[in-house]
C-alpha positions in Angstrom: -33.3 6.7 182.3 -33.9 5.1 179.0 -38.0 4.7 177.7 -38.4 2.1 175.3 -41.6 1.1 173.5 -42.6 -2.5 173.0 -42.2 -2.5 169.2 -38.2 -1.7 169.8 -38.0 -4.4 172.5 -39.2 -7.0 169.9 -36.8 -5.1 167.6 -33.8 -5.5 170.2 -34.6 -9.0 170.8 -34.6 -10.0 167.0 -31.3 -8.1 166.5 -29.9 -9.9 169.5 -31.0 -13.4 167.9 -29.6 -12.8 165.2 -26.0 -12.4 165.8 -25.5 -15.8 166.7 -27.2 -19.3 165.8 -28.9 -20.1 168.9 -32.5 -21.5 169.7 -34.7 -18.8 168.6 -32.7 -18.5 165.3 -32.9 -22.4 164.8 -36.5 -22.2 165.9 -37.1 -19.7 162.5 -34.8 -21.7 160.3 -37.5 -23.5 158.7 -38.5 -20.4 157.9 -35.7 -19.0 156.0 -35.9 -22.1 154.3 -38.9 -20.6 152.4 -37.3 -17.2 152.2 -34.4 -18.1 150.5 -36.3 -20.4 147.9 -38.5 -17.1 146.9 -35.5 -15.0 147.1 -33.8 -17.4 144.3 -36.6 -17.8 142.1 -36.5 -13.8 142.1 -33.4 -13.3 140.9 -33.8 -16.2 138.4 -36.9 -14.9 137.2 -34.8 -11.4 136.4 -31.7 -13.4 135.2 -33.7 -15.4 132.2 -35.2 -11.9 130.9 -38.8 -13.4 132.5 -39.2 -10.2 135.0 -38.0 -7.2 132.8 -34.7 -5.3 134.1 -34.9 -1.4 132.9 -32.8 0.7 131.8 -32.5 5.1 132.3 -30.1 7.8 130.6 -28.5 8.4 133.6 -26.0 6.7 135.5 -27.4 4.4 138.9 -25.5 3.9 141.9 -27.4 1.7 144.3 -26.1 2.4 148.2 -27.5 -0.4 149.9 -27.1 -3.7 152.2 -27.9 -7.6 152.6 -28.7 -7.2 156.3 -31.7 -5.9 157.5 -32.2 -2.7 159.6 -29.8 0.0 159.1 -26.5 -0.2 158.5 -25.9 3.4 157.5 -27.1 3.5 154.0 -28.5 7.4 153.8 -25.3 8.9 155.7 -23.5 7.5 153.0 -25.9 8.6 150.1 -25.4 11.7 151.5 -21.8 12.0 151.8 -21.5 10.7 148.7 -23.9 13.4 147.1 -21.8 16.2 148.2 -18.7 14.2 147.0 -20.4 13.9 143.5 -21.4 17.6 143.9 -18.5 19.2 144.5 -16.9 17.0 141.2 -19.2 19.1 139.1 -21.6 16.1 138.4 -25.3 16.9 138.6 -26.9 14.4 140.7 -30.5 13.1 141.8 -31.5 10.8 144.5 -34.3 8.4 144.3 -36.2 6.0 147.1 -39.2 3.7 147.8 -39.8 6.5 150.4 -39.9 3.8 153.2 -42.6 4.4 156.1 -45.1 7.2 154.0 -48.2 7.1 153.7 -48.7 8.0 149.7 -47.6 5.6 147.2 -47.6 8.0 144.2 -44.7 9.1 142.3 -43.8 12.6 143.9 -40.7 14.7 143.9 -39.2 15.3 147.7 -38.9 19.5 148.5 -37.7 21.5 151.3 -40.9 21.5 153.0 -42.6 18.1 152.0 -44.0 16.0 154.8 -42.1 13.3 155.9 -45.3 11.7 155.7 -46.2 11.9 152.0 -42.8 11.3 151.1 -40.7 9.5 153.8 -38.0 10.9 156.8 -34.9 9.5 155.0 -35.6 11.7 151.7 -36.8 14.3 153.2 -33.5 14.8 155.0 -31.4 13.6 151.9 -33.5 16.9 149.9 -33.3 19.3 153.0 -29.4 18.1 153.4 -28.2 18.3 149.8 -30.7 20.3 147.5 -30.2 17.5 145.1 -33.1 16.9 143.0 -34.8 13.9 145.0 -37.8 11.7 143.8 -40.1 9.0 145.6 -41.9 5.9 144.0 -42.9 2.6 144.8 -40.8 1.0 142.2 -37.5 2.7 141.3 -37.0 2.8 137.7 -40.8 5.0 138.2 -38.5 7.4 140.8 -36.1 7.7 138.4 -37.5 8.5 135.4 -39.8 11.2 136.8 -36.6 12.8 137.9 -35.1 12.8 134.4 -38.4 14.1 133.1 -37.9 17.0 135.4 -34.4 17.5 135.4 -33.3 15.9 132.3 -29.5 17.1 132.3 -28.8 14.6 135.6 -25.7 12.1 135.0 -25.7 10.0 137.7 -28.2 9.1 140.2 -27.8 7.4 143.5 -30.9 5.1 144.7 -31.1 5.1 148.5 -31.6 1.3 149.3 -32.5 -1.2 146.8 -30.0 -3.3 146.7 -32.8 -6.1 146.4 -34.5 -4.2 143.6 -33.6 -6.3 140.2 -36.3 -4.0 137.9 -34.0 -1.2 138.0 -30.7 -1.6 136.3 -28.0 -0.4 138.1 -24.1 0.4 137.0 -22.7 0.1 140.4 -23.7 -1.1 143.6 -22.4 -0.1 147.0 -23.3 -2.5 150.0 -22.7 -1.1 153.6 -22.3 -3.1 156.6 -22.5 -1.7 160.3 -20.3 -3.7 163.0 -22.9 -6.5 162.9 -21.6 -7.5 159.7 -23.5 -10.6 158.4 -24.7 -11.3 161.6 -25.0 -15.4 162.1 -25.2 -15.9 158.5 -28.7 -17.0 158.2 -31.0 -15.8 155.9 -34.6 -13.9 157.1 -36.2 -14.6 159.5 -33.9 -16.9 161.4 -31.0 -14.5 160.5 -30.4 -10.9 159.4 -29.5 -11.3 155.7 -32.2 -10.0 152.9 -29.8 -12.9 150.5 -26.9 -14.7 151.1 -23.6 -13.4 151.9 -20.8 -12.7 150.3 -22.5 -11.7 146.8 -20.9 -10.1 144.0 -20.5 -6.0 144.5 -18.6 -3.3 143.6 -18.1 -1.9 146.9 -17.6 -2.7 150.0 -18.2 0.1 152.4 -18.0 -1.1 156.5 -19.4 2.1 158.5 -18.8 0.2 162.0 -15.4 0.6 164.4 -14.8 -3.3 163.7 -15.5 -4.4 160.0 -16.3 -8.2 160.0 -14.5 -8.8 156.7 -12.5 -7.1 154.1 -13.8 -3.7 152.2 -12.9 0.2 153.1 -14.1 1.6 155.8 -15.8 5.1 156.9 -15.7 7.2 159.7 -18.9 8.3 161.5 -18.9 11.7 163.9 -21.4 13.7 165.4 -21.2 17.4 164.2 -20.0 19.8 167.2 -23.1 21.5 166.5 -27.2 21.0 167.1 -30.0 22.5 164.1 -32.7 23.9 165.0 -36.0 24.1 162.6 -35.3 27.5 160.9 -31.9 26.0 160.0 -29.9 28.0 162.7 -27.3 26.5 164.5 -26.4 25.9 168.4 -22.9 24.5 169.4 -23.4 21.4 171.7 -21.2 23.0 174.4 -23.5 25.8 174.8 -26.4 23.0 175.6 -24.9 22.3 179.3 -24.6 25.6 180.4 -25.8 25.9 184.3 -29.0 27.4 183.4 -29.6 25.1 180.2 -32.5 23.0 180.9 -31.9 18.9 181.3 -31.7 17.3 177.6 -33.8 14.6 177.0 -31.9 12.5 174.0 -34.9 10.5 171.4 -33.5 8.5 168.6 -35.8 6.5 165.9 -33.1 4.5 164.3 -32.2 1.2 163.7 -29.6 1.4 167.0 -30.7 4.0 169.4 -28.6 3.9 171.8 -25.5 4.0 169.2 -26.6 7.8 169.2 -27.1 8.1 172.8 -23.7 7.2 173.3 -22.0 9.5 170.9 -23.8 12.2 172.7 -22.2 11.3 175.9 -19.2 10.7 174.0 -19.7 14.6 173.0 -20.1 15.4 177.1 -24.0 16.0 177.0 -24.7 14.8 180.2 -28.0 13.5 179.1 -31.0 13.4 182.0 -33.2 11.0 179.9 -33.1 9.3 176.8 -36.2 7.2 174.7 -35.8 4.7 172.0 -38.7 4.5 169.4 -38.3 2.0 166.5 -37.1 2.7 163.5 -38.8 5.4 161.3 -41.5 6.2 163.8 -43.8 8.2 163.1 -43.7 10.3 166.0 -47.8 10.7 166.2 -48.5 10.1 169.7 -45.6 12.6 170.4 -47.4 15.1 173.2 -45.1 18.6 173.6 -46.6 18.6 177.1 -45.0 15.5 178.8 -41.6 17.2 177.7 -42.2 20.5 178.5 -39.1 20.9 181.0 -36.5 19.2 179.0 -34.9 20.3 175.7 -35.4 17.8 173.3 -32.3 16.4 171.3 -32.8 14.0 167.9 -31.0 12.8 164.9 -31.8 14.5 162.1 -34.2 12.0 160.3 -36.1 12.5 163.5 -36.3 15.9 163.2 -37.8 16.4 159.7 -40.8 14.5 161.6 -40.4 16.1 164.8 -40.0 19.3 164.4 -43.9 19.9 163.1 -45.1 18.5 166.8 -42.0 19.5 168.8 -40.8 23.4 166.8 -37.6 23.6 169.2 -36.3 19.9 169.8 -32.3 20.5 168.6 -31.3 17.7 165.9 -27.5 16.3 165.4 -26.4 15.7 162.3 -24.5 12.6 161.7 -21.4 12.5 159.5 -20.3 9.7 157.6 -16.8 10.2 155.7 -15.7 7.0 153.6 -12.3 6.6 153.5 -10.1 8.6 150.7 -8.9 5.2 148.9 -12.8 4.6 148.9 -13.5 7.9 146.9 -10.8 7.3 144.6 -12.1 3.5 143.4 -15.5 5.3 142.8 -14.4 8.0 140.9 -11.9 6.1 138.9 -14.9 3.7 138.5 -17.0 6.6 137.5 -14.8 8.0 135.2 -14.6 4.8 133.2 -19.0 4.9 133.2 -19.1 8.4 132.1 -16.3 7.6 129.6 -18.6 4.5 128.1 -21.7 6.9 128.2 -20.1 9.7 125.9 -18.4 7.1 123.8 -20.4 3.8 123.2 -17.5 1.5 121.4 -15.5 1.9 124.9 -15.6 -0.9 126.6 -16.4 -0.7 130.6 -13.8 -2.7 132.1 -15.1 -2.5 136.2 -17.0 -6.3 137.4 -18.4 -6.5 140.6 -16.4 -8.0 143.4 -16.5 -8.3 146.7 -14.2 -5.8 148.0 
């Protein structure tokens, strides 16, 4: 049985709309009319020096998209953290911190409240250990985590892509299997600007990419978490005396995760799809009591303080290896430019 609230109805219903062009999405065309107008004098404002693009020491890769909801943006940030890592760059991460209730500049730790600083970097800090830093405006993220970790080369901003005050030196634009849905901008379409747009990369992390760009794999680990940091293989979760699993997911496709479970053989009993980034405050342990819970893992880091032994999955994103190689050869050149100014950065963004 699947429990949905009316908020991710509404949700499902705009997401349906808004891969094709029928009534309801002609309905709100008027609409994106007005969106797109603001959305271009934006960008023209930034492009005649009138809104102020700024600059940090460090390097910025923006990981984001042109569609709204997710498309798979902090897997990726993720992955490529540990990629970046294990290269022997030091990295930060920084983010608006979407969904808290602060709106100071703060750095993210272990056991910050998804609250105060957000779910998504709360998991990217509790994931990684990289150095990670919230603010309302990004270049104010970004140099706080200089200020406290000076020594950081390159830092990847989680989301943004719409973020002109920040300059960035690549940007990375990921697409689910919607792609660019029907093409139309917000509200009578999915797109935050129009599509295609100039970018470095083009990551897809669907099974069906819409158009050309390299692709990434996702998997669900073989394993659960629990809140100490433990671990519990998923085959020991359907055990005859195991109780029945009650699957929750507060993500931008719920039942995406559901799936993948099932996919896994976790014969789930019930499952309950909240909207994205909720909050999980009317949560009541009670009305669970016989089921073991099972989350993703941004659900957890706001779980787990209302529900101790609900069991979070992690989900893995691996971009291709040709995708890795472009970004480090792309890198290399950056870091190149960085040591020595009269070098000439050759890379352009592109669509692909």
């Amino acid at each position: 049985m699947t429990v949905a609230t009316p908020r991710s109805l509404l949700q499902r219903t705009l997401t349906r709309a808004w891969t094709r062009r029928g009534p309801l999405a002609w309905l709100l065309w008027p609409l994106s009319l007005l969106f797109a107008t603001v959305a271009a004098l934006r960008r023209h404002l930034y492009h005649a020096g009138l809104l102020k693009v700024r600059r940090v020491s460090a390097l910025v890769i923006v990981v984001g998209n042109v569609v709204a909801g997710g498309s798979g943006k902090t897997p990726v940030v993720m992955a490529l953290v540990r990629h970046l890592q294990a290269r022997g760059l030091r990295v930060g991460v920084i983010s608006r911190g979407y969904g808290r209730r602060a709106t100071n500049c703060r750095e993210v730790f272990d056991d910050s409240l998804s609250s105060e600083v957000g779910d998504e970097p709360a998991l990217i800090r509790r994931a990684t250990s990289a150095p990670v830093f919230v603010a309302a405006r990004r270049f104010d993220a970004a140099s706080a985590l200089l200020a406290r970790y000076p020594d950081t080369q390159v830092i990847l901003c989680d989301d943004g892509l719409q973020h002109l005050g920040l300059h960035r030196d690549l940007e990375i634009c990921v697409f689910d299997d919607r792609g660019a849905g029907n093409g139309l901008l917000l509200p009578a379409g999915p797109l935050r600007e129009p599509w295609p747009r100039a970018a470095d990369l083009v990551l897809h992390t669907g099974a069906r990419p819409a158009f050309a760009g390299f692709s990434a794999v996702r998997t669900l680990a073989r394993h659960a978490l629990r809140a100490d940091g433990s671990q519990i293989a998923l085959v020991d979760l359907v055990q005859a005396d195991a109780k029945p699993l009650l699957a929750v997911a507060a993500i931008a496709k719920p039942e995406d995760f559901f799936a993948m479970l099932q996919a896994q053989g976790l014969p789930l009993a019930r499952t309950i799809a909240l909207p994205d980034h909720y909050d999980f405050d009317s949560w009541l342990l009670n009305e669970y009591e016989g089921y073991t819970v099972i989350c993703t893992e941004k659900d957890a880091v706001k779980l787990w303080p209302k529900q101790p032994d609900a069991l979070a999955v992690p989900l893995i994103v691996t971009p291709e290896p040709a995708f890795m190689a472009r970004l480090d050869d792309m890198l290399s050149v950056l870091l190149a430019s960085r040591l020595n100014p009269k070098l000439s950065s050759t890379h352009g963004h592109t669509t692909s």
